[in-house]
C-alpha positions in Angstrom: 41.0 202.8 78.1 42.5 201.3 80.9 42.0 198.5 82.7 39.9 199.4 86.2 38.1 201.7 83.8 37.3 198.4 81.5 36.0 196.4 84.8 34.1 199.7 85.7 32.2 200.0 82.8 31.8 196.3 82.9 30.0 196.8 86.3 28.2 199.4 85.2 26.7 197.7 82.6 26.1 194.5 84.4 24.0 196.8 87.3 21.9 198.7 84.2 21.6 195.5 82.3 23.5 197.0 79.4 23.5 195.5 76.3 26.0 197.5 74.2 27.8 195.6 71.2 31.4 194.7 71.5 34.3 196.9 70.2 35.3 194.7 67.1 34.2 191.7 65.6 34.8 188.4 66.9 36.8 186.1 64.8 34.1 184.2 63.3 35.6 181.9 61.5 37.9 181.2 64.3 37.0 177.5 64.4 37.7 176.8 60.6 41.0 178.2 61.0 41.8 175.9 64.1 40.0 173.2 62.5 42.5 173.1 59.9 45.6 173.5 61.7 44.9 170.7 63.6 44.1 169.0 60.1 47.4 169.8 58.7 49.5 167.0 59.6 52.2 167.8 57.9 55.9 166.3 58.4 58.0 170.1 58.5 56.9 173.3 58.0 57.8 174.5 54.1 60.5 176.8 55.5 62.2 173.9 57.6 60.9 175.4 61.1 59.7 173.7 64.2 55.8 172.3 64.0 54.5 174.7 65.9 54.8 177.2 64.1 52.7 176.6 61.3 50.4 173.4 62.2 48.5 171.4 65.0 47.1 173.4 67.8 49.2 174.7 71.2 46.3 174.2 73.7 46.6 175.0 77.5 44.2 174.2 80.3 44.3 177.5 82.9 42.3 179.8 84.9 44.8 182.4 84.2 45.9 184.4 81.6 49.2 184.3 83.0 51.8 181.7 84.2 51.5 180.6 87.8 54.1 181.5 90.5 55.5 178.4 90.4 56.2 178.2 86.2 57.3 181.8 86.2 60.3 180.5 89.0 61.2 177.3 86.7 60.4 180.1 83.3 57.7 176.9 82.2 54.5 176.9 81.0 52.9 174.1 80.2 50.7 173.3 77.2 49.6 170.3 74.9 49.9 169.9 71.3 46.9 168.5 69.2 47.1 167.4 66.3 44.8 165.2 64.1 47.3 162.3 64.4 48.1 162.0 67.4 44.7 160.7 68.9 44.5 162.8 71.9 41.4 162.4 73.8 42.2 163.6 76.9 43.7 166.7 78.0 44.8 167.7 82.1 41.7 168.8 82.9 37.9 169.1 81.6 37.8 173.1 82.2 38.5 175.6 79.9 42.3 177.6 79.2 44.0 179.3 76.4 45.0 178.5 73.0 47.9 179.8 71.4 48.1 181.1 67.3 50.4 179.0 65.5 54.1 180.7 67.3 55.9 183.1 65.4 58.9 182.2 63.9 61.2 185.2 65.4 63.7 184.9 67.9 62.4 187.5 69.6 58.8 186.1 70.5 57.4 186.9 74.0 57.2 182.7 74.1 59.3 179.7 73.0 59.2 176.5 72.8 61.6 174.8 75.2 61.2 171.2 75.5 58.6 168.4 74.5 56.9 165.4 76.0 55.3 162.7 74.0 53.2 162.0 77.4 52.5 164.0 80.4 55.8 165.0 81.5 55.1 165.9 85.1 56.7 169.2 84.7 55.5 170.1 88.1 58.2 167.7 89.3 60.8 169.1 87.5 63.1 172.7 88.4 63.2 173.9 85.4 60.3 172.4 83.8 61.5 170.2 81.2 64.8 168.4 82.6 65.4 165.5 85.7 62.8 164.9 88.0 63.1 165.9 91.8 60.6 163.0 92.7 61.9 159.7 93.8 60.4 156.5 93.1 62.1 153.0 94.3 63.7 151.0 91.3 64.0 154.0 89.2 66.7 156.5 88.8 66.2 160.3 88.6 68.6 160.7 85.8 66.2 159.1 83.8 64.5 161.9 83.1 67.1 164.4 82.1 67.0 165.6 78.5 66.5 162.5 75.9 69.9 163.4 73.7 71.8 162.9 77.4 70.8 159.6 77.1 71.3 158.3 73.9 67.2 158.9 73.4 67.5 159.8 69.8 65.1 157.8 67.2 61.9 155.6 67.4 63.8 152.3 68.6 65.3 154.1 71.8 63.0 156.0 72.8 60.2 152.9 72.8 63.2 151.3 74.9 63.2 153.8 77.4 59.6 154.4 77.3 59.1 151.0 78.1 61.8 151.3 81.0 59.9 154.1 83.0 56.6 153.3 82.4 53.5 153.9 83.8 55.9 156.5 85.9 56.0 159.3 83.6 57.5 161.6 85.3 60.7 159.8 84.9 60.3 160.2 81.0 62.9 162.6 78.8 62.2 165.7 77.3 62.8 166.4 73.7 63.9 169.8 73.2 62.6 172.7 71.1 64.2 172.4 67.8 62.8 171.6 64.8 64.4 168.1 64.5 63.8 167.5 68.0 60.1 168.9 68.5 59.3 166.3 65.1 60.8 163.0 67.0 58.5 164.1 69.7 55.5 163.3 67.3 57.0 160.6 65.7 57.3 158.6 68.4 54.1 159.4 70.3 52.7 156.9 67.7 54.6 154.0 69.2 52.8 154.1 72.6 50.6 151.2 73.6 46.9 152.2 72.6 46.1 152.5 76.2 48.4 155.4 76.2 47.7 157.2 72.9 44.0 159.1 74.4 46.4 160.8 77.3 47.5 164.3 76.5 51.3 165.0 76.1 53.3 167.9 77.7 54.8 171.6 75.6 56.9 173.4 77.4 57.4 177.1 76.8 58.5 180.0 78.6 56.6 181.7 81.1 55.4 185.0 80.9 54.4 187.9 83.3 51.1 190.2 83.6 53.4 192.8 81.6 53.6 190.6 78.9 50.0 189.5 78.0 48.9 191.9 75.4 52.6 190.3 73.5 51.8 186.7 74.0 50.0 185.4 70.7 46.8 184.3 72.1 43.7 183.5 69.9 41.5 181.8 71.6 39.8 180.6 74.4 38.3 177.7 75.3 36.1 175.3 77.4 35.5 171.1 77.2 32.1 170.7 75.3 32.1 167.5 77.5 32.2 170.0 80.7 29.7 173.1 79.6 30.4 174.9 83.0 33.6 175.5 82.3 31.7 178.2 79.6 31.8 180.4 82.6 35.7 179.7 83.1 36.0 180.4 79.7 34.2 184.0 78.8 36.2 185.4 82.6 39.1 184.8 80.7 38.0 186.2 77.4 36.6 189.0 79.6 39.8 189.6 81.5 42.1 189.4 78.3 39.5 192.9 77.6 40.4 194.3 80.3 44.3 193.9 80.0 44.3 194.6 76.3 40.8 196.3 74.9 41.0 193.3 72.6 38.2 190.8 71.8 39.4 187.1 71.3 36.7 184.3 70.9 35.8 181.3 73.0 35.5 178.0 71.2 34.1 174.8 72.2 36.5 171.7 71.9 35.3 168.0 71.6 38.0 165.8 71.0 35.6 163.1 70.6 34.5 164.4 67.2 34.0 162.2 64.8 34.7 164.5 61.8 37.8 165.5 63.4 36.4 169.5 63.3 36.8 169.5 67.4 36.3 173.4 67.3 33.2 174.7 67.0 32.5 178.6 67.5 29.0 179.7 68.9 28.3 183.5 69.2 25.8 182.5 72.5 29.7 181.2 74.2 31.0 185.1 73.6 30.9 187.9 76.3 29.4 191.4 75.4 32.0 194.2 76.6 30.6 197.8 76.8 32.9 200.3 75.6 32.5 204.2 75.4 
């Protein structure tokens, strides 16, 4: 089926107050699975890859199932990483987005990772998402934020040094890059921020991806703040979008990163669409 034919049935059904049952199952048991990535703090992967590939949670806040204009010219999209340990609290906005499956380990993946931030990295700022800044800021120097291994940025000790150097500006912090080794110092040394900086989200850079591309980008989830139920509605147009492009039926889960149990997914079939399909 394709998609205007989707959207017209989708009209149709909204006109006749259809009730029809969706395609395929949801993935039920959605929130245990992300539950215990996000659980699994594991130091390395058991094959020696990168993090994210096999625990903690890629998590993106976005009204789009695609990157914006602006990402797809720097090839960035930004995303935060959650992981039990890292005591994220916060994350760029209170809406709703997309959450990534844990990335697949081939080379040729639709998305990779590119560079890290244990902080907000700004990547706005930045024109080509993860290296120096194009802002300028009296008393600081641009070419502070070029790649961390540029600078000598290359274990707990100096890193804290240069953290301590361009803070509160973050946008003048270093990226970490997307290897293994480098995406792991990343984490490590998130732990050495100030508590007052530990709630803050921090900053995943992969590469962006085009309307051509979204049924090949390993979504599996979407998602809205349980502190922000409106964004619900955010939520379920993307799930219901993500239909259209793909005839596919991914969940919407409800995060609170507040939870005390540390299970901050919660799936609730009333949060799910219903698509009609012939």
């Amino acid at each position: 089926m394709k998609r205007t034919a989707a959207y017209l049935l989708l009209s149709l059904c909204t006109l006749t107050a259809c009730t029809t049952e969706p395609s395929g199952p949801f993935d039920t048991e959605i929130a245990s699975k992300l539950n215990n990535r996000y659980q699994d703090t594991a130091a390395q992967c058991a094959d020696g890859l990168a993090l994210y590939h096999c625990n903690g949670v890629l998590i993106r806040v976005t009204d789009s199932l695609i990157a914006s204009p602006g990402e797809l010219e720097r090839n960035a999209a930004a995303f935060s990483y959650l992981r039990a340990d890292l005591g994220i609290r916060k994350l760029f906005a209170r809406d709703a987005g997309v959450i990534m499956s844990a990335l697949p380990s081939t080379a040729a993946g639709p998305i990779s990772v590119r560079c890290s931030f244990p902080t907000n990295g700004a990547t706005g700022d930045r024109p080509d998402g993860c290296g120096e800044t194009s802002r300028e800021l009296p008393g600081y120097q641009r070419e502070w934020s070029r790649h961390c291994d540029e600078q000598g940025v290359v274990d707990g000790p100096t890193w804290l040094a240069h953290f301590n150097k361009v803070k509160p500006a973050y946008f003048f912090m270093c990226a970490f890059r997307g290897s293994a080794q480098q995406f792991s110092l990343s984490i490590t040394v998130r732990k050495l921020m100030p508590a007052n900086y530990i709630e803050d989200w921090n900053e995943v850079v992969t590469s962006a991806w085009t309307v051509s591309e979204i049924d090949k980008v390993p979504f599996q989830a979407f998602f809205y703040n349980a502190a922000n139920l409106p964004g619900r509605d955010a939520a379920k147009k993307l799930q219901r979008e993500y239909y259209g492009y793909t005839q596919r039926l991914l969940p919407v889960v409800r995060v609170d990163l507040l939870a005390q149990d540390q299970r901050i997914f919660a799936y609730h079939k009333e949060d799910q669409i219903t698509i009609p399909v012939q």
